[in-house]
Backbone as XML, in Angstrom:
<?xml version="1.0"?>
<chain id="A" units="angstrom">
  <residue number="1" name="UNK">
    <atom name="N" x="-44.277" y="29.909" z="-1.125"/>
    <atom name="CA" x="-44.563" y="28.855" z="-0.182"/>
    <atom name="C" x="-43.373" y="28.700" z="0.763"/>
  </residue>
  <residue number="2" name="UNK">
    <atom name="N" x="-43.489" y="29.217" z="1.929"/>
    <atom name="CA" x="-42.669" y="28.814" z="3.038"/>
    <atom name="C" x="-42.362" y="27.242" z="3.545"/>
  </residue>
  <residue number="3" name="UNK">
    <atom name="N" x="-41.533" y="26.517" z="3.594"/>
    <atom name="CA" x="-41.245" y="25.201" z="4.091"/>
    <atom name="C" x="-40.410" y="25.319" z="4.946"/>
  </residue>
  <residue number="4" name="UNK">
    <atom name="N" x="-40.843" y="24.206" z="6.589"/>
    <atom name="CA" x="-40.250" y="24.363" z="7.636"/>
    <atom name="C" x="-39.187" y="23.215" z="7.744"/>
  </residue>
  <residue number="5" name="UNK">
    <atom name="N" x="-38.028" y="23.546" z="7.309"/>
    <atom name="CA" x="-36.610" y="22.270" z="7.345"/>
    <atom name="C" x="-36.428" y="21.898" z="8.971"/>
  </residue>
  <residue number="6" name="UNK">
    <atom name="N" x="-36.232" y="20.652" z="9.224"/>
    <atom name="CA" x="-36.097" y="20.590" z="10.165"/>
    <atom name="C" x="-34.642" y="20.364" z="10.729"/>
  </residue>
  <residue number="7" name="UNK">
    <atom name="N" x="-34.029" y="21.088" z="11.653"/>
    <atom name="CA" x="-32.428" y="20.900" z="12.151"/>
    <atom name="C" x="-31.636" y="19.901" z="11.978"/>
  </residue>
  <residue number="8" name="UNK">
    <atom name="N" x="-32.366" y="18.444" z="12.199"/>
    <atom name="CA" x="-31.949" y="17.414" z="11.536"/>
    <atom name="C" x="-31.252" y="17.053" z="10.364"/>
  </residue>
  <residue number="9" name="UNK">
    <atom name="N" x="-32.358" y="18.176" z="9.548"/>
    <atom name="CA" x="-31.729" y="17.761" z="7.850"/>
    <atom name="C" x="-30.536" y="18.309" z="7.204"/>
  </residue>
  <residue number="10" name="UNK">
    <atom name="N" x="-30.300" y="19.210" z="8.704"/>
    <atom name="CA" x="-29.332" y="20.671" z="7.877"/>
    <atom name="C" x="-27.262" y="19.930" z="8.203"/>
  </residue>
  <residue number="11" name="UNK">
    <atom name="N" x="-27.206" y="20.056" z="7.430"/>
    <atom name="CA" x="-25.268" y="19.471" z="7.756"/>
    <atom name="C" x="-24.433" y="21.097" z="8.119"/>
  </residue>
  <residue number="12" name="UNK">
    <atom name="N" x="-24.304" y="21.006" z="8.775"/>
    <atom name="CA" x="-23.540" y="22.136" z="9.181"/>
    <atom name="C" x="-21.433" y="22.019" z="8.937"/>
  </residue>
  <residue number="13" name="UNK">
    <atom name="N" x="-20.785" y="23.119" z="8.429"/>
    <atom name="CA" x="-19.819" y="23.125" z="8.571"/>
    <atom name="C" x="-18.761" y="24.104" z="9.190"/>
  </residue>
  <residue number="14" name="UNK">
    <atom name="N" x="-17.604" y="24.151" z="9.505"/>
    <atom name="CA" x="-17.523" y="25.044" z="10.474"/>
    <atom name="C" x="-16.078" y="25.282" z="9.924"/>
  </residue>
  <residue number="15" name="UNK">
    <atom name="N" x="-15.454" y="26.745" z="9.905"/>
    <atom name="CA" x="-14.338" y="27.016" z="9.479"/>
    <atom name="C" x="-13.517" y="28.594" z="9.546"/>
  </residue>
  <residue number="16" name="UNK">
    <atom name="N" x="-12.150" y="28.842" z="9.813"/>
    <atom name="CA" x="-12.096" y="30.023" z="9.899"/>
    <atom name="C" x="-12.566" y="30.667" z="8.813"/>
  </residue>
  <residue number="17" name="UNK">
    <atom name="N" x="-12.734" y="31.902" z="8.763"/>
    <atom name="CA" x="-13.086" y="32.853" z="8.371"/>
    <atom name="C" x="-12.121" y="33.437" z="7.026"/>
  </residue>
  <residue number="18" name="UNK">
    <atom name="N" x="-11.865" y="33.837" z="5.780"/>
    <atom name="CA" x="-10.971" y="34.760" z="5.468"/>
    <atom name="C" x="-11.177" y="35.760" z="5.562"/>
  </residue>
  <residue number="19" name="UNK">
    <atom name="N" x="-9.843" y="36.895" z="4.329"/>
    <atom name="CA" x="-10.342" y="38.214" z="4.290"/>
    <atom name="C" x="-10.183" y="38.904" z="5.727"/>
  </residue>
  <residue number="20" name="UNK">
    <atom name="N" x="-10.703" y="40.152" z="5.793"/>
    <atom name="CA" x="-10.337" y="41.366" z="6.821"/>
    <atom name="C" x="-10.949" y="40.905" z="8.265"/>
  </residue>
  <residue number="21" name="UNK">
    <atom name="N" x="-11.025" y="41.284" z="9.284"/>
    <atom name="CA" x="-11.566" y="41.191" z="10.581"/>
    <atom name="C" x="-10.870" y="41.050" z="11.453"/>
  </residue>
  <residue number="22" name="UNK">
    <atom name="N" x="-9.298" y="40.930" z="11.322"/>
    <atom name="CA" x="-8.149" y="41.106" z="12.482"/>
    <atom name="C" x="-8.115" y="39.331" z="13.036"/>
  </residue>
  <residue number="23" name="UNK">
    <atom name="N" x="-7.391" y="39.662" z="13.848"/>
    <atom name="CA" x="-6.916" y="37.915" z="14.574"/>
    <atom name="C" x="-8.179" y="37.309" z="14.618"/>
  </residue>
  <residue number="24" name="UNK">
    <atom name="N" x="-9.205" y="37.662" z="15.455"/>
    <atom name="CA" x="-10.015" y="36.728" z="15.912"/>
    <atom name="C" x="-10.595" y="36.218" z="14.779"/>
  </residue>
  <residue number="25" name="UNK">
    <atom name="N" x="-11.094" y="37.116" z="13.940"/>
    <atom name="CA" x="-11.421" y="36.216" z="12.428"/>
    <atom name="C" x="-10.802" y="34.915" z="12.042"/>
  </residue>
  <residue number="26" name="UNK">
    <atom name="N" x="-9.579" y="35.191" z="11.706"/>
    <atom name="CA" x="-8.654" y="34.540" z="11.569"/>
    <atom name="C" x="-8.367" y="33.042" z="12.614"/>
  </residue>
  <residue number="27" name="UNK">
    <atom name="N" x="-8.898" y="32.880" z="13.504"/>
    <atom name="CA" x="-8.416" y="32.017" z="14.516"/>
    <atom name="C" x="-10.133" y="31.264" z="14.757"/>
  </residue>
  <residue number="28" name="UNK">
    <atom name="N" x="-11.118" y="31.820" z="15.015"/>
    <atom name="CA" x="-12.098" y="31.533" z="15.193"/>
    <atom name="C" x="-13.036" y="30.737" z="14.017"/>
  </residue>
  <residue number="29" name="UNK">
    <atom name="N" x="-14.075" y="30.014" z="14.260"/>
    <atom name="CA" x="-14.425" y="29.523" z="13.091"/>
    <atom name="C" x="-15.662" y="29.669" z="12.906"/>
  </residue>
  <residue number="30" name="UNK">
    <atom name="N" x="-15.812" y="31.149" z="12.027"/>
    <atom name="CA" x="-17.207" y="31.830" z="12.118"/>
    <atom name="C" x="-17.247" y="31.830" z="10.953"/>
  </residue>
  <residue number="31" name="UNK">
    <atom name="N" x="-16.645" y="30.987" z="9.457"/>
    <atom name="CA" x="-17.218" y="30.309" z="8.997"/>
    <atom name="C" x="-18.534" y="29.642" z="8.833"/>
  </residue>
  <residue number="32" name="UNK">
    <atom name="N" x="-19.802" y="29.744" z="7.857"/>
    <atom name="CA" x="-20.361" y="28.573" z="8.528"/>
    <atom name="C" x="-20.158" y="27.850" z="6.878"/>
  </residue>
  <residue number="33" name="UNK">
    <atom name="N" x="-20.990" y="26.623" z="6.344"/>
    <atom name="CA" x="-21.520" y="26.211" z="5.292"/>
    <atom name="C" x="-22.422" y="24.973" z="5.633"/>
  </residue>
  <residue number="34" name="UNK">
    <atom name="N" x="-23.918" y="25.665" z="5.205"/>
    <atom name="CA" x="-24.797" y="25.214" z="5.673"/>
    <atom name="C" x="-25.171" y="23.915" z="3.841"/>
  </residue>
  <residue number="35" name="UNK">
    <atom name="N" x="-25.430" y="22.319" z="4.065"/>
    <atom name="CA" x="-25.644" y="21.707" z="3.065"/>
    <atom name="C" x="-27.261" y="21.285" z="3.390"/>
  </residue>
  <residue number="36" name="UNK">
    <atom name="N" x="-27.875" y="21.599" z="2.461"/>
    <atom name="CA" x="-29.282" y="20.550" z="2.624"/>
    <atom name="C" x="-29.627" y="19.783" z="1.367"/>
  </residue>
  <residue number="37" name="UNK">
    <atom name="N" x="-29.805" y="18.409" z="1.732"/>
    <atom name="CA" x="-29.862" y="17.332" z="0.479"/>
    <atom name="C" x="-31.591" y="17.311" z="0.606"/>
  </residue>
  <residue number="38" name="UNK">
    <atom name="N" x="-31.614" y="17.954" z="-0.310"/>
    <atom name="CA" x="-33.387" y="17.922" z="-1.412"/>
    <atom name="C" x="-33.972" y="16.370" z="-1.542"/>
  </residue>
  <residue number="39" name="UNK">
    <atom name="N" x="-32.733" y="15.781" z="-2.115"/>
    <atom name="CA" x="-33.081" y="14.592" z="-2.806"/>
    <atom name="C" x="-33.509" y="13.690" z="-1.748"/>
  </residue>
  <residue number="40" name="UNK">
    <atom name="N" x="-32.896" y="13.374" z="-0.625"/>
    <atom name="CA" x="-33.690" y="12.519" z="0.672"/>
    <atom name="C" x="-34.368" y="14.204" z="1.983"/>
  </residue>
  <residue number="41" name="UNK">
    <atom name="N" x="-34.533" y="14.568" z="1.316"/>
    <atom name="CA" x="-35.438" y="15.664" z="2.733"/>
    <atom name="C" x="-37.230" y="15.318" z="2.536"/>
  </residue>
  <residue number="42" name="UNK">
    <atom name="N" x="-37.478" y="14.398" z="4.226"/>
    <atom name="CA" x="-38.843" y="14.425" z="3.966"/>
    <atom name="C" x="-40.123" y="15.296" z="3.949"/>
  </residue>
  <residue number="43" name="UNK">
    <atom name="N" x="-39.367" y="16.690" z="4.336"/>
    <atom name="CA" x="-39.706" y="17.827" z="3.571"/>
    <atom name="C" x="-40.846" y="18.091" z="2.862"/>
  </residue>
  <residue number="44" name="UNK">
    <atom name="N" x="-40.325" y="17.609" z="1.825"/>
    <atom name="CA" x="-41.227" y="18.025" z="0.333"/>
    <atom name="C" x="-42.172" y="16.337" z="-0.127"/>
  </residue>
  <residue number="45" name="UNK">
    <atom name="N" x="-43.300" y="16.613" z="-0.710"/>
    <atom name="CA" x="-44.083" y="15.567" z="-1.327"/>
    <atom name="C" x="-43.325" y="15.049" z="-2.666"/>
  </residue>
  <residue number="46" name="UNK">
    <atom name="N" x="-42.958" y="13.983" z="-3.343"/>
    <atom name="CA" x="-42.348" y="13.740" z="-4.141"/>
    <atom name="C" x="-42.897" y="14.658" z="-5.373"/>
  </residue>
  <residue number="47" name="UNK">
    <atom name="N" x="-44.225" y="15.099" z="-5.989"/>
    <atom name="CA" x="-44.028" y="15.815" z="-6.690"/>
    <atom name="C" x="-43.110" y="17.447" z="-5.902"/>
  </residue>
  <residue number="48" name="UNK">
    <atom name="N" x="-43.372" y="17.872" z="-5.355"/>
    <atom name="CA" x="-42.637" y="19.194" z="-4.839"/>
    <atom name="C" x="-41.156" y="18.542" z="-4.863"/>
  </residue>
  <residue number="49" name="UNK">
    <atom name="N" x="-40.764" y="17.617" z="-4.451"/>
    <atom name="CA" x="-39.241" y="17.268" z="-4.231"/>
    <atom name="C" x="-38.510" y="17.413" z="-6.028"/>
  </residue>
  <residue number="50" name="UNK">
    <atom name="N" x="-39.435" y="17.009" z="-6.898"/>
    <atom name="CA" x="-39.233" y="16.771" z="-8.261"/>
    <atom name="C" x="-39.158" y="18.469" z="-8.710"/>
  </residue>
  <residue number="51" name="UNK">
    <atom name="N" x="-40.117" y="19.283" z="-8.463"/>
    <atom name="CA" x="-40.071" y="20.422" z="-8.696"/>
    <atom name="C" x="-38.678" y="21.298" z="-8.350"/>
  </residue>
  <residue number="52" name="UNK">
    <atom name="N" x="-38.299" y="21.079" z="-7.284"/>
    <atom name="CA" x="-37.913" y="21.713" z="-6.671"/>
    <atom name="C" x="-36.546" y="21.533" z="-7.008"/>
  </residue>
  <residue number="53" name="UNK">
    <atom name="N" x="-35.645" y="19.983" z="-7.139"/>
    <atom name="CA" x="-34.798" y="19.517" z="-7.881"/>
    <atom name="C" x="-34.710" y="19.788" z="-9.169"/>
  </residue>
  <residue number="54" name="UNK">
    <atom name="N" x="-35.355" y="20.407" z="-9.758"/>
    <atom name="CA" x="-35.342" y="20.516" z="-11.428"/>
    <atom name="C" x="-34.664" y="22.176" z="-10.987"/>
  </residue>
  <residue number="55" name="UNK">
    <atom name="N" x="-35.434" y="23.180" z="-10.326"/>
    <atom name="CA" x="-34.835" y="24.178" z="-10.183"/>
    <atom name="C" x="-33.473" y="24.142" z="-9.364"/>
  </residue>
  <residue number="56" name="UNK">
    <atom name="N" x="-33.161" y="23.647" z="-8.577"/>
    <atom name="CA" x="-31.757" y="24.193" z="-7.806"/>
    <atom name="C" x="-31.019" y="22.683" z="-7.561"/>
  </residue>
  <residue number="57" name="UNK">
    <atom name="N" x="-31.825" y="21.706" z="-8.388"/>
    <atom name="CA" x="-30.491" y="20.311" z="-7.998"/>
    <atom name="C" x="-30.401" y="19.582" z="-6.717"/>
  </residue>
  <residue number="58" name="UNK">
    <atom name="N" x="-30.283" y="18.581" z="-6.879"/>
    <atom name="CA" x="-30.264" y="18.005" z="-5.740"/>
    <atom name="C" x="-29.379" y="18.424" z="-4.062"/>
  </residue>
  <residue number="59" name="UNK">
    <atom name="N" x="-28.950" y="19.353" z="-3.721"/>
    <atom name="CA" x="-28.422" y="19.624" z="-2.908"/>
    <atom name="C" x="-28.189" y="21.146" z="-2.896"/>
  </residue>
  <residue number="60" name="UNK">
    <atom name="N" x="-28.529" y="21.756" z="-1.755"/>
    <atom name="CA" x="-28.132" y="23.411" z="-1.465"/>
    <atom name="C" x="-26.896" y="23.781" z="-0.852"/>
  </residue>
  <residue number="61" name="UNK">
    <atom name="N" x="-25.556" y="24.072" z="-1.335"/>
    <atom name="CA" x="-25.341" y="24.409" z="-0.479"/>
    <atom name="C" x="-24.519" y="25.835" z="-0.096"/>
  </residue>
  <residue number="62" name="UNK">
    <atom name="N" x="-24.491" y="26.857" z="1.142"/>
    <atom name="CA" x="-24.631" y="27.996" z="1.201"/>
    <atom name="C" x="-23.882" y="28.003" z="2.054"/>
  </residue>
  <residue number="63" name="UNK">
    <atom name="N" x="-22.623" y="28.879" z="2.164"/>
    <atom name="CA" x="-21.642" y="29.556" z="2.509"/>
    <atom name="C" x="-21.353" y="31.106" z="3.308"/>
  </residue>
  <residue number="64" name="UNK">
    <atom name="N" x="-21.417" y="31.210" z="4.602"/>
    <atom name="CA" x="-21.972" y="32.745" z="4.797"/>
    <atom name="C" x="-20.669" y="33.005" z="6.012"/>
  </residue>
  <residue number="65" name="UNK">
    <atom name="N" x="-20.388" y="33.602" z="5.988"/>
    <atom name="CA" x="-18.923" y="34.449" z="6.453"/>
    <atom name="C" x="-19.022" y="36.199" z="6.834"/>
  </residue>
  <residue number="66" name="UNK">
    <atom name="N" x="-20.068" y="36.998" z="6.922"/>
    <atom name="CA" x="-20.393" y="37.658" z="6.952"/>
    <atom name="C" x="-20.170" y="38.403" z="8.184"/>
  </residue>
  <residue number="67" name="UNK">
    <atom name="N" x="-20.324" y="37.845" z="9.120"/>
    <atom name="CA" x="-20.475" y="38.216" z="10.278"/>
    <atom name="C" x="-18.699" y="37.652" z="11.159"/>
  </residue>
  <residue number="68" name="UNK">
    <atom name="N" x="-18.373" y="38.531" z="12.005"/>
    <atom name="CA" x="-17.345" y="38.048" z="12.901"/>
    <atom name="C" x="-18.074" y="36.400" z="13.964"/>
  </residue>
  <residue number="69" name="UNK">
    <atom name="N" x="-19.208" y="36.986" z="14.058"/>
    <atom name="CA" x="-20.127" y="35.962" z="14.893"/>
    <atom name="C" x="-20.661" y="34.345" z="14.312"/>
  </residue>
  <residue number="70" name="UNK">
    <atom name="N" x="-19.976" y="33.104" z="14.504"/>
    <atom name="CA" x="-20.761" y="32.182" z="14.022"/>
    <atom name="C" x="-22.577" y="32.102" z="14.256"/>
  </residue>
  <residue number="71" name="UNK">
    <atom name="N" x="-23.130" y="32.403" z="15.120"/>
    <atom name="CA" x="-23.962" y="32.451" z="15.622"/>
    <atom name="C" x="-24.921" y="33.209" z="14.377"/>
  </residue>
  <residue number="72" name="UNK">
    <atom name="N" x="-24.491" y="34.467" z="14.289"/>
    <atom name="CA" x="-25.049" y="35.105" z="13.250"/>
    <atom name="C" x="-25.286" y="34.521" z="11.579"/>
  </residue>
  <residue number="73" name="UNK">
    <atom name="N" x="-24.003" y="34.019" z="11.517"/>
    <atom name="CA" x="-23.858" y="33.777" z="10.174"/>
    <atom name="C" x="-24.537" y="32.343" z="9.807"/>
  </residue>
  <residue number="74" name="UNK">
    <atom name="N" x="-24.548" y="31.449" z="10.863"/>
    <atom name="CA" x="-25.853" y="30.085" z="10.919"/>
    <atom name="C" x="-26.973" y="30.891" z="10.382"/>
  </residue>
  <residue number="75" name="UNK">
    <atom name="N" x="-27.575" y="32.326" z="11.269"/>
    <atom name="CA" x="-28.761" y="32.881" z="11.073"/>
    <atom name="C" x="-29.307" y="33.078" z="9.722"/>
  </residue>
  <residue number="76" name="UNK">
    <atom name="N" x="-28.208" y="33.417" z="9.075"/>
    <atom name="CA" x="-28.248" y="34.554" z="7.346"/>
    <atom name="C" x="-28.342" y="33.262" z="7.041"/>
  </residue>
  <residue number="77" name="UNK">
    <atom name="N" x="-27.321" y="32.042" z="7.101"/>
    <atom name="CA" x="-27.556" y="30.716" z="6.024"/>
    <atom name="C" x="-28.755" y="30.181" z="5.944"/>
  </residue>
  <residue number="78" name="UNK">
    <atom name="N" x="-29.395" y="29.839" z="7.308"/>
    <atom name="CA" x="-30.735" y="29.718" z="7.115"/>
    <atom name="C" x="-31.705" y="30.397" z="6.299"/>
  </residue>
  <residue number="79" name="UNK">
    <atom name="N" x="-31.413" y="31.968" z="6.845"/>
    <atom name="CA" x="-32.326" y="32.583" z="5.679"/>
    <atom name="C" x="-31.926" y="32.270" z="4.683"/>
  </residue>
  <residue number="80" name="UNK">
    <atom name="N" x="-30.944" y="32.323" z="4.167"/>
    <atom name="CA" x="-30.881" y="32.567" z="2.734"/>
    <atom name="C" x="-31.223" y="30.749" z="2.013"/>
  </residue>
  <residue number="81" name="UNK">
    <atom name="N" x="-31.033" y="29.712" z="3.105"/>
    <atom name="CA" x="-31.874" y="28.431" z="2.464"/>
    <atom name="C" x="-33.368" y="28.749" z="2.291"/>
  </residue>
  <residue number="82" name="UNK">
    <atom name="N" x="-34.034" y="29.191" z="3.359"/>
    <atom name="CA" x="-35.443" y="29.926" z="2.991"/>
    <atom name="C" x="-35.665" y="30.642" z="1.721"/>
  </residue>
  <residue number="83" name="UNK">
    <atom name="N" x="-34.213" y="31.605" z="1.521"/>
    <atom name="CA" x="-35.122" y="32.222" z="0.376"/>
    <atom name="C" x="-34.879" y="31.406" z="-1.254"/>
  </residue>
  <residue number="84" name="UNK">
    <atom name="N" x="-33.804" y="30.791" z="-0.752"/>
    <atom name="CA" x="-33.305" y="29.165" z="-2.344"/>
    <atom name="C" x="-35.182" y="28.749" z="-2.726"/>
  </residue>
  <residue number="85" name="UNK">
    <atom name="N" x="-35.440" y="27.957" z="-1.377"/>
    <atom name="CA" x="-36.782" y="27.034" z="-1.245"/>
    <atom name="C" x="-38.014" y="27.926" z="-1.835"/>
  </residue>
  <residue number="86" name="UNK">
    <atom name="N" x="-37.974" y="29.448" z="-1.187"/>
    <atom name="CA" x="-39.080" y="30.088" z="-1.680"/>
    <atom name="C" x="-39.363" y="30.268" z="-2.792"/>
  </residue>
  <residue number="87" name="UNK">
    <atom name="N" x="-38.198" y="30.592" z="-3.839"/>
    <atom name="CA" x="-38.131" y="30.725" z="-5.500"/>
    <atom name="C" x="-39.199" y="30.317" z="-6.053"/>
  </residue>
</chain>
């Protein structure tokens, strides 16, 4: 079951980068860490919110550094909140 989060719900964080990628890594903050709170997202129907909290807890949250590009790495966090929710 696919669920559509809406931008609103998502807390975004922003931070340099570690590890390899030369200066700009280092200086830039392509970092991301994406938080989404389950427990108030109107999201889900309270049974699904209950479900869904029993598997992954009241709060997601996902860390993606992957990319030199913030832009990109928002992209992967999203997915990869998609694929938490899909489980």
């Amino acid at each position: 079951m696919r669920f559509e989060v809406p931008e609103s719900e998502l807390r975004w964080r922003f931070d340099t980068s570690g590890g390899p990628g030369g200066q700009h890594a280092n200086r830039s903050n392509t970092r991301v860490e994406l938080t989404f709170d389950i427990e108030h997202s109107r999201v889900f129907d309270v049974p699904t919110r209950r479900r869904v909290m029993e598997k992954l807890g009241t709060r997601i949250r996902i860390s993606e550094d992957g990319s030199l590009s913030q832009s990109t790495n928002r992209k992967r966090a999203v997915h990869r909140l998609g694929d938490h929710l899909d489980r």
